[in-house]
N, C-alpha and C positions, 0 to 999 in steps of 0.2 A: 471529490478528488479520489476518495478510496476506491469506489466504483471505477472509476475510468483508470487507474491504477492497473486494479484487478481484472477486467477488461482488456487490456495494453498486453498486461502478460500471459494471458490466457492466449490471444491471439499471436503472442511470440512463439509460447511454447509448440501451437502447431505448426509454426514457419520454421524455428528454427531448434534444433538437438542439441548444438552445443552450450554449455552450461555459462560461458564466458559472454557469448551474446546475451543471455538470458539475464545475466547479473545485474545491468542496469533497470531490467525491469522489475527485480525482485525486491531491489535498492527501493525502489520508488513504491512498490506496497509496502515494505517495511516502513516507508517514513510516513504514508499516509496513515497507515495503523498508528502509529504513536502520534501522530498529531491528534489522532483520533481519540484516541486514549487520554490523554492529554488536556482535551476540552472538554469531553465529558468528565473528567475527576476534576477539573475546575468547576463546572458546573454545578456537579453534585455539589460540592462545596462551600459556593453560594447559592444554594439554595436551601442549605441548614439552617 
C-alpha cells in the first residue's frame, strides 16, 4: 500500500502544481507510513 501510495503521488505531482489537489495524495502516504510504522513496532515487539 505504501508503494502504490508513493507511486499515486509521484504521478500527481507531475500532472498536477497545485498543492490542494496534491493533499489528498500526501494524505494517503502519510497514512500508509504509519500504518507502516505501526506494524513493524508491533512486530518487533512480538518478536522479543
Amino acid at each position: 500500500a505504501l508503494k502504490e501510495a508513493e507511486t499515486a503521488r509521484k504521478e500527481a505531482k507531475e500532472k498536477f502544481t497545485d498543492m490542494r489537489r496534491l493533499a489528498a495524495y500526501e494524505k494517503a502516504v502519510s497514512d500508509a507510513q504509519y500504518r507502516y510504522r505501526q506494524l513493524l513496532t508491533k512486530w518487533k515487539e512480538e518478536a522479543k
